[in-house]
C-alpha positions in Angstrom: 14.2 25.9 -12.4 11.5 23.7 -11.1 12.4 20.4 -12.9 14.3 18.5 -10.7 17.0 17.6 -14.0 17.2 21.2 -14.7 17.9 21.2 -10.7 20.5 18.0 -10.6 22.5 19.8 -14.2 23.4 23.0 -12.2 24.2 21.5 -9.1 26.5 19.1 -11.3 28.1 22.1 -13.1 29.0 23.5 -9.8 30.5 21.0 -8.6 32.4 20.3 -11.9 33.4 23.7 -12.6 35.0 24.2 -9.2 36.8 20.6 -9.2 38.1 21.1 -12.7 39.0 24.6 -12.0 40.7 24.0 -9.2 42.7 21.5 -10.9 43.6 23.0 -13.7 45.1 25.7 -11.7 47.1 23.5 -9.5 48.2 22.0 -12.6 49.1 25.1 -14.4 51.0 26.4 -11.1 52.5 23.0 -10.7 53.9 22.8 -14.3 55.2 26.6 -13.9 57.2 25.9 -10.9 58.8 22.3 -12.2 59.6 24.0 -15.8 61.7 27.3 -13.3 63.1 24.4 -11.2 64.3 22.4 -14.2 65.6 26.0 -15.9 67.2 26.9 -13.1 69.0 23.3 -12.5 69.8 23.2 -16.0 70.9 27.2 -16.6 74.4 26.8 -15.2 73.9 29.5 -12.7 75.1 26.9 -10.3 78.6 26.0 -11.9 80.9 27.9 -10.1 79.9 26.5 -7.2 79.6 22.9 -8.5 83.3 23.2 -9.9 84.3 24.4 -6.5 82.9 21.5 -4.4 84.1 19.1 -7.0 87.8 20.5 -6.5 87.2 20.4 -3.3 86.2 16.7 -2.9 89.0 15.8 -5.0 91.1 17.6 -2.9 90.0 16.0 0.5 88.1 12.9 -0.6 85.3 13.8 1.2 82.9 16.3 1.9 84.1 16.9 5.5 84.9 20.7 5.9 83.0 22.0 3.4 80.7 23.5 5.5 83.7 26.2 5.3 82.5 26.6 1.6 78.8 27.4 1.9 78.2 28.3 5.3 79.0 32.1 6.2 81.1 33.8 8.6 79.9 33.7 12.2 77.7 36.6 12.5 77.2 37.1 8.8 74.4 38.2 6.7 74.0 38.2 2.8 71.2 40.5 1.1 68.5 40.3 -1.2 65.7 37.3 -1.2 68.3 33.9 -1.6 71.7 35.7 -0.8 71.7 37.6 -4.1 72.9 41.3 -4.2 76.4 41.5 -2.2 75.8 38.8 0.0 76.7 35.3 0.0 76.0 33.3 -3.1 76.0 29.9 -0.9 74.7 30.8 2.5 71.4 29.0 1.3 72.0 25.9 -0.8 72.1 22.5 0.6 74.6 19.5 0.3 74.0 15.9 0.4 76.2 13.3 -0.4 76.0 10.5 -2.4 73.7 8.4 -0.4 71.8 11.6 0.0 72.7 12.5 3.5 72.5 16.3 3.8 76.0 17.5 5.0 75.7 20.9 4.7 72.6 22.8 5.7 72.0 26.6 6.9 68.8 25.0 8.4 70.7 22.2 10.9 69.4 19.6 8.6 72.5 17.7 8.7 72.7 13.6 8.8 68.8 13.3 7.5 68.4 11.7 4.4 66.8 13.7 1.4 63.7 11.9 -0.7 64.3 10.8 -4.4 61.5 13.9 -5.0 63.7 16.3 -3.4 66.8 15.3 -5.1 65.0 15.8 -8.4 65.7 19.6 -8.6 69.1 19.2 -7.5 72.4 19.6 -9.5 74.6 16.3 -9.2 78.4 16.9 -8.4 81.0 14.8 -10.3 84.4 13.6 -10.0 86.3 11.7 -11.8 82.9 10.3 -13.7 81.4 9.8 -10.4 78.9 11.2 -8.4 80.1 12.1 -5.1 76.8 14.6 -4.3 74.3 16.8 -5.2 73.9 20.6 -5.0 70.1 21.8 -3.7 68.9 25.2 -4.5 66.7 26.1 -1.8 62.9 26.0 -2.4 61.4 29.1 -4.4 64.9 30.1 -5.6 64.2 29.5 -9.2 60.7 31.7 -9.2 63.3 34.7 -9.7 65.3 32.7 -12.7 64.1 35.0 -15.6 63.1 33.1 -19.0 63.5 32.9 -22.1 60.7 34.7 -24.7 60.7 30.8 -26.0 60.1 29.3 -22.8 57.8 31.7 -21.8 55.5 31.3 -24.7 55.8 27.5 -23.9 54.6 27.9 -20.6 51.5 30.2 -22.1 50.8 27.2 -24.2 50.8 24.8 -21.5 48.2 26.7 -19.5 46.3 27.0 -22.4 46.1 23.6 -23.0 45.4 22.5 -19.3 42.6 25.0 -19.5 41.1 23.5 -23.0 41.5 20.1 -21.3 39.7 21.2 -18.3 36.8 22.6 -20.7 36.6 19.1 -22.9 36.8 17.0 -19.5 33.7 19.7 -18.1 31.3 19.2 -21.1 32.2 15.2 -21.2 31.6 15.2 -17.4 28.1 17.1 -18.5 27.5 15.0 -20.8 28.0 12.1 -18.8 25.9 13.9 -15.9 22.9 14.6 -18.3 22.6 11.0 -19.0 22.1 9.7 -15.5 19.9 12.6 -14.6 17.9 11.6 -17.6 18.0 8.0 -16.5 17.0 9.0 -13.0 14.4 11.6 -13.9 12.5 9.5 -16.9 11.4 6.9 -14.5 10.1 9.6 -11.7 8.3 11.3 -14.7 6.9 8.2 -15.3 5.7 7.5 -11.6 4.5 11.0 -11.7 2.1 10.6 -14.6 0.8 7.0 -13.3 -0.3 8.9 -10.0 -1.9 11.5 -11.9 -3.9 9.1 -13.6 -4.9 7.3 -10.8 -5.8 10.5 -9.5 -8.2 11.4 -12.5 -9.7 8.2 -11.4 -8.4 5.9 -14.1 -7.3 3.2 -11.1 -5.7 0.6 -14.3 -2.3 2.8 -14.6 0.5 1.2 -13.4 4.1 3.0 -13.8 6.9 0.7 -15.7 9.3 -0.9 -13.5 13.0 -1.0 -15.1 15.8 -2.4 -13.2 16.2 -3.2 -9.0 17.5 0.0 -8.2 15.6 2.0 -5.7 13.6 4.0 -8.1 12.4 0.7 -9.4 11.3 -0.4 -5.9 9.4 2.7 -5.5 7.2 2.1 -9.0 7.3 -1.6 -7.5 5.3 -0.5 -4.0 3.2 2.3 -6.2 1.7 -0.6 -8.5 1.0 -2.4 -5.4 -0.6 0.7 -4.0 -3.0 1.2 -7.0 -3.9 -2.6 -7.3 -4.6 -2.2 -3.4 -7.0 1.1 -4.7 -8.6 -0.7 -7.3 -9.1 -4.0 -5.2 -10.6 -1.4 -2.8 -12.7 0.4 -5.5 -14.1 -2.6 -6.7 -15.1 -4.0 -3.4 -16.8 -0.8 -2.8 -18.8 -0.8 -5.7 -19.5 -4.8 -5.2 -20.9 -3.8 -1.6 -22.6 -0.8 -2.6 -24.4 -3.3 -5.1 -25.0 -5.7 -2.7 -26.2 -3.7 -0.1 -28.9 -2.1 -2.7 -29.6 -5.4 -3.4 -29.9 -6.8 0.5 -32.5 -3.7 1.1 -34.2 -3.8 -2.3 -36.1 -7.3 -1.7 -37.3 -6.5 1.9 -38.6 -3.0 0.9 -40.3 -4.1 -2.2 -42.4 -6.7 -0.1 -42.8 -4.2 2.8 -44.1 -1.5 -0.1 -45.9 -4.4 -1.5 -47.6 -5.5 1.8 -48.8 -2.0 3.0 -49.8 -0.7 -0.4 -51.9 -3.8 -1.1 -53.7 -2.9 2.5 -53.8 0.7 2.0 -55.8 -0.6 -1.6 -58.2 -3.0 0.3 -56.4 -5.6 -1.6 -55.0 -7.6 1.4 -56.8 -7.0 5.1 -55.0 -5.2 7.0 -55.0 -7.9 9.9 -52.3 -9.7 12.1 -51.1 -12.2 9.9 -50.5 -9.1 6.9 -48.6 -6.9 9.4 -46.7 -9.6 11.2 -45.0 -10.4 7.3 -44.6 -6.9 7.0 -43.2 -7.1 10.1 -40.9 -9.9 9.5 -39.0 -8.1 6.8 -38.5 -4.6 9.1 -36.8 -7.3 11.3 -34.8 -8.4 8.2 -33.9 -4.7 7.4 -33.0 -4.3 11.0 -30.5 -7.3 11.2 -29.0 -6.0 7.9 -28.2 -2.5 8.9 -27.0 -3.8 13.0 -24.6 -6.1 10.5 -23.2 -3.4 8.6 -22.7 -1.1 11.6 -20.6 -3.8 13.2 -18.7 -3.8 10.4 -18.1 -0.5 10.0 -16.8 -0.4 13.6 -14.8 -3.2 12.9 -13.1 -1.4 10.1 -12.8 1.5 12.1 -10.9 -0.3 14.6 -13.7 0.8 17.2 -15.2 -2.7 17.8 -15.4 -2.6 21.7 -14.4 -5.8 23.1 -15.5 -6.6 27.0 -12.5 -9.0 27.7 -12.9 -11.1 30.4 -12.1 -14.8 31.2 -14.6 -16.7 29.2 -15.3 -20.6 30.4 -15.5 -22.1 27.1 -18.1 -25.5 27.6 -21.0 -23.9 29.0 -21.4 -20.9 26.4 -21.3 -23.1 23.9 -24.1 -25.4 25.3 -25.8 -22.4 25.4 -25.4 -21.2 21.5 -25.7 -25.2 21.0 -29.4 -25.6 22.4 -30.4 -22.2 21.5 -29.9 -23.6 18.0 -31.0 -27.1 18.8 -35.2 -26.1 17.8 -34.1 -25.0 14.2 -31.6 -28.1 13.6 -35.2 -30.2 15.0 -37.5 -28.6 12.3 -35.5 -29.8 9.8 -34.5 -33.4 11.3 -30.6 -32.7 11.2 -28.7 -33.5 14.3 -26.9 -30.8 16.0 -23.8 -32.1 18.8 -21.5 -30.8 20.6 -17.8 -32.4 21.4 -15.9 -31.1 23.5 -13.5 -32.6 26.5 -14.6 -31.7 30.3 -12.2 -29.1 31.2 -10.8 -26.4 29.1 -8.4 -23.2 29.9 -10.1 -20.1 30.2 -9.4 -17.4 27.1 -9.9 -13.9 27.4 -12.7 -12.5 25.5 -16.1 -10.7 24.8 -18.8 -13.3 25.8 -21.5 -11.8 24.0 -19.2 -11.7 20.9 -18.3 -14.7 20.8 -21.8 -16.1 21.2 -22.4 -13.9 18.3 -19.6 -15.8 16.6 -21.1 -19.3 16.9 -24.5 -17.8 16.4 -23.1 -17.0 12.8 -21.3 -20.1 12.3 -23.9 -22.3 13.7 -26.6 -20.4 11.7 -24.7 -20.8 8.3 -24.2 -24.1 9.0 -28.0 -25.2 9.6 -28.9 -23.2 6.7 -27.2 -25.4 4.1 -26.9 -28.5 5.6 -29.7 -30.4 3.7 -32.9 -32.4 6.2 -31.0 -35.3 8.0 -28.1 -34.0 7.7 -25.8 -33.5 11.0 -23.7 -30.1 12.3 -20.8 -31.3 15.0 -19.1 -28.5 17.4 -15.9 -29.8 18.2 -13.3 -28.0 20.6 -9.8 -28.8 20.9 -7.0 -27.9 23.8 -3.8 -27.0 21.9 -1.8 -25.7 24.7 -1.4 -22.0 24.0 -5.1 -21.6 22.3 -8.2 -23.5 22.3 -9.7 -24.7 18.5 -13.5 -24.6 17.6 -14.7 -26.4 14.3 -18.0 -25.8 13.3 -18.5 -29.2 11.0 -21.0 -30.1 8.3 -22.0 -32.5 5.8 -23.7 -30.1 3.7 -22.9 -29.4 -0.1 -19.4 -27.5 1.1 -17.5 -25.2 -0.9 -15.6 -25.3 -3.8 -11.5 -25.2 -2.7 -11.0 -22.4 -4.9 -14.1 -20.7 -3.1 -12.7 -21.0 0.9 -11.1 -17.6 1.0 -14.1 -16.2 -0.5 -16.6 -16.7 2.0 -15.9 -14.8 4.6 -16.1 -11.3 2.2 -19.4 -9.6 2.2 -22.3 -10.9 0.6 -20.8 -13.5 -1.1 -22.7 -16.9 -1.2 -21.4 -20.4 -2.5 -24.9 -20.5 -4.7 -26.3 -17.2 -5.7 -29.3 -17.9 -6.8 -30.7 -18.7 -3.1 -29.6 -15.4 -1.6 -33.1 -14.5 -0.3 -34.4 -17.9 -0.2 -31.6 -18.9 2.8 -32.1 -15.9 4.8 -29.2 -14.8 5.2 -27.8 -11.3 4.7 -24.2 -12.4 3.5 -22.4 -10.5 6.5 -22.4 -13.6 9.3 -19.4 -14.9 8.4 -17.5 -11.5 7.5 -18.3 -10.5 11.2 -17.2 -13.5 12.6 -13.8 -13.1 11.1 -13.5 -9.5 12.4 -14.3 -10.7 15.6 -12.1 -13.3 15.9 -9.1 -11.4 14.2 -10.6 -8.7 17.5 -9.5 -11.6 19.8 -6.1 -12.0 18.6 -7.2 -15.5 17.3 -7.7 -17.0 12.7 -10.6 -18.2 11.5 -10.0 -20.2 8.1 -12.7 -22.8 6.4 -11.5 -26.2 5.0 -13.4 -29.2 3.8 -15.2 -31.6 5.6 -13.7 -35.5 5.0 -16.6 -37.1 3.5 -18.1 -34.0 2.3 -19.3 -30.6 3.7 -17.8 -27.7 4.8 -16.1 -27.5 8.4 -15.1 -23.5 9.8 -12.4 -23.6 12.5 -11.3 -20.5 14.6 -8.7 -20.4 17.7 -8.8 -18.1 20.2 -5.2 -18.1 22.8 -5.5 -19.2 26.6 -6.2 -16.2 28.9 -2.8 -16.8 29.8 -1.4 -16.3 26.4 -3.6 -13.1 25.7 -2.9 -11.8 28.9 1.0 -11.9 28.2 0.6 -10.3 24.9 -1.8 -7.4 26.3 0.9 -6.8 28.6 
């Protein structure tokens, strides 16, 4: 009893067995007691005393005093269960005239008007053609009426069929049951065996999706999940590549280096060990990379927020930078208007962040070309574009480089110098700061990289 159909079909029969017994009970007791009331109304057990009222209508023209007819003595009793056995034969029936106003009642009813249902079991009193009122039997007086072997074997047959009914209405009601279990139940097995797949590690199974119904919003948000898993899988394998790649090169020439001293091939003087040395520091910038990362993913980057004076750290990244943009002839400047609003933010960080950009930028901007920091006031958050005219990027390409290791021209990964992870950190950063970072071309050519960063105002609203 593990399969949740097998589950949903009992729970169903339950339910359907009780509500279709129930009913055909009520039925069966229903139809007994209207088949005794018409009997009874029909039997002529009541003509004595419909023959009597009549005469005594005709006799009075109305039904005033009659009360004199049906009510007993002062004081009297009649026995047995409706006035039967030695007592009274009328003490218990009711009156009503021929607007149905009960004039004669044991119970005080008299003056309310009787319901069309009530006056359904009652016998009609005519004179002269006319009917002048009705007779009521009181309620349960016609469960004593004995019946005929006839109409006894009729009512047998009317419980039997009620209770063949209520069998053919269960099993279509099962039927009908079974069906949208099943339809409920085939998607879910479905799901089930999509998930199990992905959990074997085949990360290409997706479960059908049928319909808009919730089940079909569930296999909806599961496809997502696996092409989130397989976007995920693939980026780690693409890293895991790249990062074997990244160390590969540097090792192989620090292997080269020391093996080549170690075989009296090179000398092992200052000019050997400082290239040796050169890629350790390589290595070293690689793996400080990838742990920022990794704390970045983790949601452990530690930011040292405080309110950071725009203008003079970027002068500082800006003539830091100005030597390697010299070597090459390409002009570095720096735009931005006297007086900016403070923002709230790692200084170091963001130092590191222009350090990146700047660093990118110099590296494929071609000799004589020029690299322009711009910064912009917008009110709530302050702009900085980092602007080219190198060879840019592809549009297709602009979301693309700021993932790991990717590079607009691969076949100059190693001869750039760069390890593929500048701009990746960046973006973490700046996502850190509650700011976007986003690359769009440069008019004329080139690539420019913008990021905003809100006033210390601003950030200091939202961190409260």
């Amino acid at each position: 009893m593990r399969s949740l159909f097998w589950r949903g079909m009992l729970a169903f029969l339950a339910v359907i067995l009780v509500a279709v017994g129930m009913v055909a009970v009520l039925a069966g007791r229903a139809t007994e007691a209207e088949f005794r009331r018409h009997t009874f109304a029909h039997s002529g057990m009541l003509t004595p005393q419909v023959e009597a009222l009549a005469a005594y209508y005709a006799e009075h023209g109305s039904w005033e005093g009659a009360d004199t007819l049906l009510l007993p003595p002062h004081g009297g009793h009649g026995r047995g269960r409706h006035g039967h056995g030695g007592g009274s034969p009328w003490m218990t029936l009711l009156l009503v005239d021929a607007e149905g106003r009960v004039v004669v009642d044991p119970k005080g009813r008299v003056g309310e008007v009787i319901s069309p249902a009530e006056l359904e079991g009652s016998v009609p009193i005519e004179v002269d053609g006319e009917i002048v009122g009705y007779l009521l039997p009181p309620a349960g007086m016609w469960d004593d009426v004995p019946l005929e072997p006839l109409q006894v074997e009729f009512l047998s047959r009317v419980r039997t069929v009620l209770w063949v009914a209520a069998l053919a209405a269960m099993g279509a009601a099962l039927l009908v049951g079974g069906m949208l279990f099943r339809s409920i139940t085939a998607p879910l097995r479905r799901l089930t065996a999509a998930s199990q797949a992905i959990a074997a590690g085949d990360l290409s199974a997706r479960a059908p999706v049928r319909g808009r119904d919730e089940v079909a919003q569930l296999a909806e948000a599961f496809n997502r999940m696996a092409e989130s898993l397989a976007r995920a899988e693939e980026a780690r394998r693409s890293q895991t590549a790249d990062i074997a790649h990244e160390l590969r090169t540097p090792l192989t020439v620090i292997q080269g280096t020391l093996e080549a001293m170690v075989d009296g091939v090179y000398p092992a003087n200052r000019e050997n060990l400082l290239a040796a040395l050169a890629q350790v520091r390589t290595l070293v910038r690689l793996v400080e990379d990838l742990r920022i990362l990794a704390l970045a993913d983790a949601g452990q980057l530690r930011l040292h927020r405080a309110p950071v004076d725009l203008r003079p750290l970027l002068q500082e990244v800006v003539e830091a930078h100005r030597p390697q943009a010299q070597e090459r002839g390409i002009a570095l400047n720096l735009e931005a208007p006297p007086a900016l609003p403070l923002v709230l933010a790692d200084r170091d960080r963001l130092a590191q962040v222009m350090g990146n950009l700047l660093s990118n930028a110099l590296r494929y901007v071609p000799e004589g070309g020029h690299v322009t920091v711009r910064v912009e006031d917008r009110g709530r958050e302050v702009a900085v574009a980092v602007a080219d005219n190198g060879p840019g990027v592809v549009e297709e390409d602009l979301d693309r480089i700021f993932d790991r290791f990717w590079r607009g021209d691969p076949a100059r990964r190693r001869a750039t110098g760069g390890s593929g992870l500048g701009l990746a950190i960046a973006r973490h950063i700046v996502e850190a700061h509650g700011g976007h970072i986003w690359a769009e071309p440069t008019p004329g050519g080139g690539l420019t990289v913008v990021f905003t960063l809100p006033t210390a105002e601003i950030a200091g609203e939202h961190k409260h």
